[in-house]
N, C-alpha and C positions, 0 to 999 in steps of 0.2 A: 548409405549406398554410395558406391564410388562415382564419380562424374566421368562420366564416359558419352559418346556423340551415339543417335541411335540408329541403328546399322540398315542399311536399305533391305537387307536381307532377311530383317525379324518381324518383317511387315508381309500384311496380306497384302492376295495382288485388289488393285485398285477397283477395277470390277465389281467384286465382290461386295467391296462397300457400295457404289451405285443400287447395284441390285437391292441391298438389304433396305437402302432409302427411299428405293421408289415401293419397295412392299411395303413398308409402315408409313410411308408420308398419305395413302389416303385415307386410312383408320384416322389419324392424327388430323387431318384438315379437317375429318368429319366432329370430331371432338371441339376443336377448336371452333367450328360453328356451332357449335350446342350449346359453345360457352361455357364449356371445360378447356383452363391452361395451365401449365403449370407455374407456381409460383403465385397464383392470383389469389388473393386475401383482401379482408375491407375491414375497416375499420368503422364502428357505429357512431353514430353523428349524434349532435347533442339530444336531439330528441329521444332517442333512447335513453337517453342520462336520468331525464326525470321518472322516477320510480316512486311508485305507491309504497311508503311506508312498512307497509302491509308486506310487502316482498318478502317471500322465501329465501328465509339465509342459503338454503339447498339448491334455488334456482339462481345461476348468475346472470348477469346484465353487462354491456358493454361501458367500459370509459375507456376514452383517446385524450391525448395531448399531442399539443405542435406547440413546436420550439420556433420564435419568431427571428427573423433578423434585425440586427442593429444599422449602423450605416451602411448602405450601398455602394456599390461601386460609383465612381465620379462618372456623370453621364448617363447616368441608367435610372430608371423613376424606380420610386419605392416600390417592393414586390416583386419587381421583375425577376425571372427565372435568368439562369445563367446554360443556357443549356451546349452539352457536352456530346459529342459522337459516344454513342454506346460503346463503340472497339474502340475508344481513346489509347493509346498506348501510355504505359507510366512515364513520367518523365525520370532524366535519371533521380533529380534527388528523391523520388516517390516508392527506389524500389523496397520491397517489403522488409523489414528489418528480423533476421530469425527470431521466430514466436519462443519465447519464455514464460514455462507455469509449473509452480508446485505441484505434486501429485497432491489428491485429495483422497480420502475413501473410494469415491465412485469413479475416478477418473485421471486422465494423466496427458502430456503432451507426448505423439509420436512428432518427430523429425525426420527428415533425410535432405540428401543433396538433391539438387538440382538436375536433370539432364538436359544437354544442350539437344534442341529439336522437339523436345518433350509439350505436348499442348496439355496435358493432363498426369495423373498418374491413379490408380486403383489398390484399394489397401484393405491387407486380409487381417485380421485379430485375432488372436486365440488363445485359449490356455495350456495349445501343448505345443513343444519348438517344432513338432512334425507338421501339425496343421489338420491333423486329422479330424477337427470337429474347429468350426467357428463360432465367435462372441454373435450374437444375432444383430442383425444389421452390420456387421464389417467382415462380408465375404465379400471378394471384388467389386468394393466402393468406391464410386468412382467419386473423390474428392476433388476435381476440377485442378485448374495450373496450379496449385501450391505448393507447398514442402512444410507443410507442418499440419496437424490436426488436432482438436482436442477427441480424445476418445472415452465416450461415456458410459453411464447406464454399467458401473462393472460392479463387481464384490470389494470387501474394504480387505485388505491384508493380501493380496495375490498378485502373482506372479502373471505377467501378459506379454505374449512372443507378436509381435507386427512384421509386415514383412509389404512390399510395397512396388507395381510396375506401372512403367512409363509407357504412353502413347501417343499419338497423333493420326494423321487419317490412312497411314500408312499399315497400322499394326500396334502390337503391343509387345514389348520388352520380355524377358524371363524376370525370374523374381529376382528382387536385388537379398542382400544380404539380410539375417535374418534380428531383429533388433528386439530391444526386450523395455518393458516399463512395469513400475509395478506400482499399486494401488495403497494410501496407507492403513492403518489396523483400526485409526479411531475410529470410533461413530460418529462424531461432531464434525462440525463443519461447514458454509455452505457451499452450495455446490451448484452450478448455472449449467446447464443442457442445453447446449448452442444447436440449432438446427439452421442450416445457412443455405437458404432460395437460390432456386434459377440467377434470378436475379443478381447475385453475387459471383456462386458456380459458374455462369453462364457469360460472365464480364473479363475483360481482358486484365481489369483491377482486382480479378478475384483473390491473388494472392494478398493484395495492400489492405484490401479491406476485411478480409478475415484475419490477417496480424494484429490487425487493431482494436479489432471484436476481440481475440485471444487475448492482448494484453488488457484490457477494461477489463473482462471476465478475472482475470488474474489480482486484479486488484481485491475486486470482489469477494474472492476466497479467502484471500489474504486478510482482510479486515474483518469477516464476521464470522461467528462460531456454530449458527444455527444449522441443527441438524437438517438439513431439507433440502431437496433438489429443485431448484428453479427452470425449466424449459419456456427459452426463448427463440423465436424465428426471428432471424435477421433476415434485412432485406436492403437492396438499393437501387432505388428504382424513383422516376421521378411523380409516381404516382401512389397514390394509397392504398392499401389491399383490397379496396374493391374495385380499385381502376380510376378513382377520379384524380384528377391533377393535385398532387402539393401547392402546387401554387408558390407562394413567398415563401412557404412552412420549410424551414432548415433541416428538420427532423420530427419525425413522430412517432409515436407509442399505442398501441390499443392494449388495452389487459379487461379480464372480464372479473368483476364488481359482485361481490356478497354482502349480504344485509346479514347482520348479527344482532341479535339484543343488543340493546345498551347494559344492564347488569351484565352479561356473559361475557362480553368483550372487554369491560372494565374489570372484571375479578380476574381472567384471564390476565391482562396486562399487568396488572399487578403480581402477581404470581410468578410470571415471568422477570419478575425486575431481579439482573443479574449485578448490572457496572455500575459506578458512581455516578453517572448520567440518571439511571434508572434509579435509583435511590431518592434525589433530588425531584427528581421529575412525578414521581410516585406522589411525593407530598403536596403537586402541585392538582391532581385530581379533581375533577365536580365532585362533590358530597353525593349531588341529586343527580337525576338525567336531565342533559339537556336535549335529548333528542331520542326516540323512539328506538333507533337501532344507529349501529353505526356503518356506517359503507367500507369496507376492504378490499384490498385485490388480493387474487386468490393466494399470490404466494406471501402478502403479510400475514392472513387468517392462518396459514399455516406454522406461522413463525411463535405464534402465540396457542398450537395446542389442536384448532379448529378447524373442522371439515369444510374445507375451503379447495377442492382439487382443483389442477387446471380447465381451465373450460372455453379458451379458445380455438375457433380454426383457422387454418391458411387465408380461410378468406373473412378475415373477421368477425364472423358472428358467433354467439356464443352460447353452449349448451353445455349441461353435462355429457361427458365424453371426449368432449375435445381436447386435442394434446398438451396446448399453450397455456405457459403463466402470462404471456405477453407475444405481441409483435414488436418490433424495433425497426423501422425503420429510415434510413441515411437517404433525404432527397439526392437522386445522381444529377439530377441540374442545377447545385450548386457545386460552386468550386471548393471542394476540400482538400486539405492537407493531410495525409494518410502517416507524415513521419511528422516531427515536433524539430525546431518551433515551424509551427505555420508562417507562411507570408503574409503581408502586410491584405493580400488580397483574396486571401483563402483562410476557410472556414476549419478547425483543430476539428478532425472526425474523433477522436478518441474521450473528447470531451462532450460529443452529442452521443455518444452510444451510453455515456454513464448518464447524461442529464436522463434521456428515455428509459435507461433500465432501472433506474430510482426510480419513475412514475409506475413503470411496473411493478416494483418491488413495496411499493402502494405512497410513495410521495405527493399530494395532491389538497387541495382545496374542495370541500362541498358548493362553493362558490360555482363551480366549473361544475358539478355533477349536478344541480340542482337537486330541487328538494329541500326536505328540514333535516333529513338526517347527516350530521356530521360527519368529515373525514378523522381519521388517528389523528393525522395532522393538527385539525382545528380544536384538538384539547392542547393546543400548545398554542394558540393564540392571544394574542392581548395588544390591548393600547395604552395602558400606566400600569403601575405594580396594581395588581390583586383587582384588573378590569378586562374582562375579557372581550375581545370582538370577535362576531365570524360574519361581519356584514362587508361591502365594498367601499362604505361609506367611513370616512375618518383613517386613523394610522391603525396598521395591523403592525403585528411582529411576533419572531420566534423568540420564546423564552422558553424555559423550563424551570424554573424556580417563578412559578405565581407573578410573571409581570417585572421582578424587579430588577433582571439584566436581557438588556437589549441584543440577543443573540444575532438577528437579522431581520430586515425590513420586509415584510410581505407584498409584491404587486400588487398595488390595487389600480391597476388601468386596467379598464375592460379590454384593449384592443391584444389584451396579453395573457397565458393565466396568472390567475388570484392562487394558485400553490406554488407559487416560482416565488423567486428573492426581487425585490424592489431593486432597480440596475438602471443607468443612466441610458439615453437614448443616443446618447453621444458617443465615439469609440476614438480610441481608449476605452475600458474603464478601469479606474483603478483597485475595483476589486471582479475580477472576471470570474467570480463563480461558476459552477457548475452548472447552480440550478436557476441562473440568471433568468429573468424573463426575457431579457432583449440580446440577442448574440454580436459577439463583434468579427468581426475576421482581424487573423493574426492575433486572435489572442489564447491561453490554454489555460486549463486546472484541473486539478482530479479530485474524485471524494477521497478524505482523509479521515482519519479517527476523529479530529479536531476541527474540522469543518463542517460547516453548519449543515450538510446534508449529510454527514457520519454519524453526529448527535443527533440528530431529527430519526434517520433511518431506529436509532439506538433507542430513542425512547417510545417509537410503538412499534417495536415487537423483535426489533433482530438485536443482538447482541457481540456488540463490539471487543475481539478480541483482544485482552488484556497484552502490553508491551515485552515482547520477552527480557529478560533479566539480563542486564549488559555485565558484562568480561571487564573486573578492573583492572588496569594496569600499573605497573609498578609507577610509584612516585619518579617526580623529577625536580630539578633547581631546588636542593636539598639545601638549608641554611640551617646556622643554630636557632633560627627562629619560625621558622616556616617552610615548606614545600607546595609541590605541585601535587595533587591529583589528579589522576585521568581514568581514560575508563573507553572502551566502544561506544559506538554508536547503537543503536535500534530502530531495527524499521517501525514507524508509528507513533515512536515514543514523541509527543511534545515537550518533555522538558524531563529533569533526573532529579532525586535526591539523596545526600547526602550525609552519611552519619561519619564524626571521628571521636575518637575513644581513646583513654589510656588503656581501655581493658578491653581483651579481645574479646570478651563475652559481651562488649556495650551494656556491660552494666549500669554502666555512667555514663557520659556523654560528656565532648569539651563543650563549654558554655557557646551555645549562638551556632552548634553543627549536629546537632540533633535534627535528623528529617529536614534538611533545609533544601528550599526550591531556589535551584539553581538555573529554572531557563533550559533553554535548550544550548546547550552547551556539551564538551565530551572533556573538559578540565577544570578543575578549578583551583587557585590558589590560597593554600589553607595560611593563617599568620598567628603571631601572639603565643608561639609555641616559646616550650622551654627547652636550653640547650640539652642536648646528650640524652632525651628522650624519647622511649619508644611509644610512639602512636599507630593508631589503625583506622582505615577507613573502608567501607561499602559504598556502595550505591544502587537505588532502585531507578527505572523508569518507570514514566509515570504518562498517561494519556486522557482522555475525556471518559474511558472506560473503567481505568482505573489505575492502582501502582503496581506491579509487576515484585514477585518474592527480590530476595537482598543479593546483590552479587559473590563473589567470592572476595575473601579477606583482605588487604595488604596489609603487612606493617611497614614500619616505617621509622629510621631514627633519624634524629635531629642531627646534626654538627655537633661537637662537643666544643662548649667554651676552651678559650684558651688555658693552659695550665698556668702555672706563676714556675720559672724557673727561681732555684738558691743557692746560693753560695757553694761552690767545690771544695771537697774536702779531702782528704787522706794526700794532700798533695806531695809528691816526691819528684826526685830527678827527672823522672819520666814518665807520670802520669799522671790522675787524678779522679775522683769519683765527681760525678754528675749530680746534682738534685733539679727534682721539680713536683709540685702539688699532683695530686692526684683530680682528676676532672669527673666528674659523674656521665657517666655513659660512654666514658673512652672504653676501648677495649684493645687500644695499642698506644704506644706515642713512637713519635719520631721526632730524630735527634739531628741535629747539624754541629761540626767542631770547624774552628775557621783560625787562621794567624792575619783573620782581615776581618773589621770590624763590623764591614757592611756585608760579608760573605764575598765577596765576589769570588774566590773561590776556596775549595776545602779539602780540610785535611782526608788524605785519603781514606776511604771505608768508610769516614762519618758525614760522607750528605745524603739525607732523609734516609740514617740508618733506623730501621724499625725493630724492637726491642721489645717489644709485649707489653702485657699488662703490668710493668713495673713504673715505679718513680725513682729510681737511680739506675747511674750506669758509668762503669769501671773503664776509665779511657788509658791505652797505653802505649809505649812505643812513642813517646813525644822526647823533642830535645832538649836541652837543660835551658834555664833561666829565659825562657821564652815564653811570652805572652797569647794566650788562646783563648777564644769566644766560643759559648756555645749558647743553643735553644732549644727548644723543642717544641712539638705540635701532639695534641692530642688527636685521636681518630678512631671512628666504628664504621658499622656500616652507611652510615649515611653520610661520610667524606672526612676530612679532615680539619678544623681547626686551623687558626691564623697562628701565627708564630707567638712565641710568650716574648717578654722581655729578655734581654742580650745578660749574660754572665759572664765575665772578666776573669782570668787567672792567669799566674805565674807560676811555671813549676822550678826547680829547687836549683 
């Protein structure tokens, strides 16, 4: 849509709004004292956490998480709120950076500009460019001040026309121009259903803070394959969905909790094991149960198979029927950072929407749930190889291989959760996890395939997108003994590997470059090559999920050793024939004639005259009884050769 100022003219007159707010403002107060508002949600407190074993896998229950803070601001006691005017205006570095996101099956990003005067804009969807029939839910929606949306709930492989008008308390815009997104054909994938409160809509941040919910979500999709749609409410607000204060709480979570067998949810997860994560992790299993059922949130149980629907409401509590996999929500009275890097004094919001939609996505300790039944999580616990703990007492930690690599330390301070990462109380930290227990300001990080909350999510129940296959590129600093390989990059990949070959089928392999882990690197310097030979290389990436099929081919040839120049022969008044060896893998030589010994300069036509694949060559048109030097250089595709030895002649 073009940026244009919105016109005094395309507004209703003032009045009119008056009127319509004094007709609905006493329906609405009356509401609002009955303790109907919008946006109000609660989150269940821990005594609802303890559940009777006995619980219906089919009835869900409440679990919440609060993300605690690290150091404080100088002068402020621990806890304390930081609190902010609701109409805060952004500062400049806060303004919203355009929202970027892959289309999915279900879903795709609309954009548009900006209009100057614009306090909102309303946006219609549809599957035909006239507009004649709307997607349900985006007929003049009104999406609050932004310019971007995620739009959900669609068909996989289809075509969707958006189209989008501006307002303020003056009126409303004509449609702007009419835009188009389309939906992809796969079924895989997962897929997060943002539903975005008062609380957000309703804030003069609303743009900053649903750019940053769209980029986390983005992430999201991007890293896992699982067919399933996640619906989360975000929220920003300095209280909890049922109204009680945050408090210290930086961020927090409610998702509603299913009890499953212990067999059904262990043969499920097995069953399920797709990447090299799940593989590993498979073997590290109980034989027996250790717990009656296991506890889920609703959108892990789904990731694994299991009638697990969403069973949140707005206002926290939870039944079947309700719409939510989760709440999210960003306390507004702490100071965040809504672009990267944050300040030394403000809190990364993009890294508190991912630590919360992990615990939604079912991240968590039975520590924090109470009871005997186990979280996914706590089959990955241990305190030495082949010793598992799920208690608060002694060292916990994430492994996946049976205890015997220390993937990450689990919090065991009570004043924190016991499903968060062990994290110093001090800021700094030098490793700023995600899923940290203790938050710092000024610091960031996101889940990654290779980060311990990528692997953790991977081995109960979602499955970590394999690294797409990178693009080799032609070799470089080509020697008779060695070159350069290179290659792209890949999003996710942690590290590549490596195959080189005399045979383009890799029927063989050069010794020590078969599949070799090169790091996360995009070159590598191949040696120990033989002149004037042609080689080949691939490359896979490769991630905590898995390796990725083989790139495409290069070859590649050596330098060719030098030739051996010999002796001139047929020599006459005025000419002579040339010799020199023959080099393995030349496929031209070049020739220099000189009446100077060191070259400095040459006879005419013969500097680096190129001659083909021969070993002689018929020099002529020279003066009598004078002295000439020549050499030659072999050369293919892969450069030229150093110079041979100088040959001396006298013609007649």
């Amino acid at each position: 849509m073009k940026r244009e100022s919105l016109s005094q003219a395309a507004f209703l007159h003032l009045r009119i709004l008056v009127v319509l707010v004094l007709f609905f403002a006493g329906p609405l107060l009356a509401l609002l004292a009955l303790g109907f508002y919008p946006g109000g949600s609660a989150s269940a407190q821990a005594s609802t956490q303890n559940q009777s074993p006995s619980a219906s896998p089919f009835q869900p229950v409440a679990g919440e998480h609060i993300s605690r803070r690290g150091d404080v601001m100088p002068g402020t006691k621990a806890g304390a709120i930081y609190e902010q005017p609701w109409a805060e205006n952004l500062a400049p570095s806060e303004v919203a950076p355009r929202s970027v996101m892959a289309p999915t099956r279900s879903s795709f990003m609309a954009n548009w500009e900006s209009m100057s005067g614009a306090t909102g804009y309303r946006l219609d969807v549809s599957t035909s460019p006239s507009f004649n029939s709307f997607v349900s839910g985006y007929e003049n929606l009104d999406v609050g001040n932004i310019t971007s949306r995620i739009v959900s709930g669609l068909s996989p492989g289809t075509n969707y026309y958006y189209r989008v008008r501006a307002y303020n308390v003056l009126g409303t815009t004509s449609n702007s121009e009419v835009m188009t997104g389309t939906t992809l054909t796969t079924l895989t994938g997962l897929v997060i259903h943002p539903t975005f409160d008062i609380s957000i809509t309703g804030n003069l941040k609303s743009a900053a803070v649903q750019s940053v919910i769209n980029q986390a979500i983005a992430k999201y999709q991007s890293l896992f394959k699982d067919a399933i749609t996640v619906s989360i409410l975000f929220r920003y607000s300095n209280k909890a969905p049922n109204g009680t204060l945050l408090g210290s709480g930086v961020s927090r979570s409610d998702f509603p909790v299913y009890f499953i067998a212990w067999s059904t949810f262990i043969n499920a997860l097995k069953a399920d094991a797709k990447t090299a994560n799940d593989t590993v992790a498979k073997a590290s299993l109980p034989a027996s149960a250790l717990s009656t059922n296991i506890a889920v949130s609703s959108a892990n149980g789904r990731t694994i198979g299991q009638i697990t629907p969403p069973g949140m409401f707005a206002n926290g509590t939870v039944a079947i029927g309700g719409p939510y996999d989760g709440i999210v929500t960003l306390n507004s009275g702490i100071s965040y950072a809504f672009t990267r890097p944050p300040s030394s004094s403000n809190y990364d919001a993009q890294r508190q929407i991912e630590h919360e939609t992990d615990e939604v996505l079912g991240l968590g300790s039975r520590l924090n749930l109470g009871g005997s039944n186990l979280r996914p999580q706590d089959l990955f616990s241990w305190s030495a190889a082949g010793q598992r703990n799920f208690t608060s007492s002694g060292t916990r930690y994430f492994s996946i291989n049976s205890g015997t690599t220390n993937i990450v330390n689990y919090n065991q301070d009570s004043r924190f959760d016991f499903g968060d990462w062990l994290s110093s109380t001090s800021c700094p930290q030098a490793k700023p996890y995600v899923q940290n227990s203790f938050v710092c300001p000024g610091q960031y990080s996101d889940v990654t395939a290779s980060s311990p909350e990528g692997i953790s999510l991977d081995v109960i129940g979602y499955d970590l997108i394999l690294p797409a296959v990178p693009t080799a590129k032609a070799a470089t600093n080509i020697t008779k003994s060695g070159f350069t390989a290179n290659w792209s990059s890949v999003v996710g990949a942690t590290s590549y590997r490596l195959d080189v070959s005399t045979s383009i089928t890799f029927s063989t392999y050069l010794s020590g470059y078969q599949n070799l882990d090169l790091g996360s690197v995009i070159s590598r310097s191949v040696s120990g090559l033989s002149a004037g030979r042609i080689y080949y290389y691939r490359v896979r990436a490769h991630n905590s999920a898995g390796t990725s099929g083989n790139s495409n081919i290069i070859s590649v040839a050596t330098v060719p050793a030098a030739p051996t120049a010999s002796a001139a022969t047929n020599l006459t008044k005025n000419g002579f024939t040339a010799h020199w060896s023959s080099v393995v893998g030349a496929t031209s030589y070049r020739l220099d004639v000189s009446i100077s010994s060191s070259f400095s300069s040459y006879l005419s036509g013969y500097q680096n005259l190129g001659m083909g694949n021969v070993t002689s060559w018929n020099i002529t048109g020279l003066t009598t009884r004078t002295t000439f030097y020549y050499r030659v250089r072999a050369h293919d595709s892969g450069g030229t050769s150093v110079n041979s030895n100088v040959i001396s002649v006298t013609t007649l």
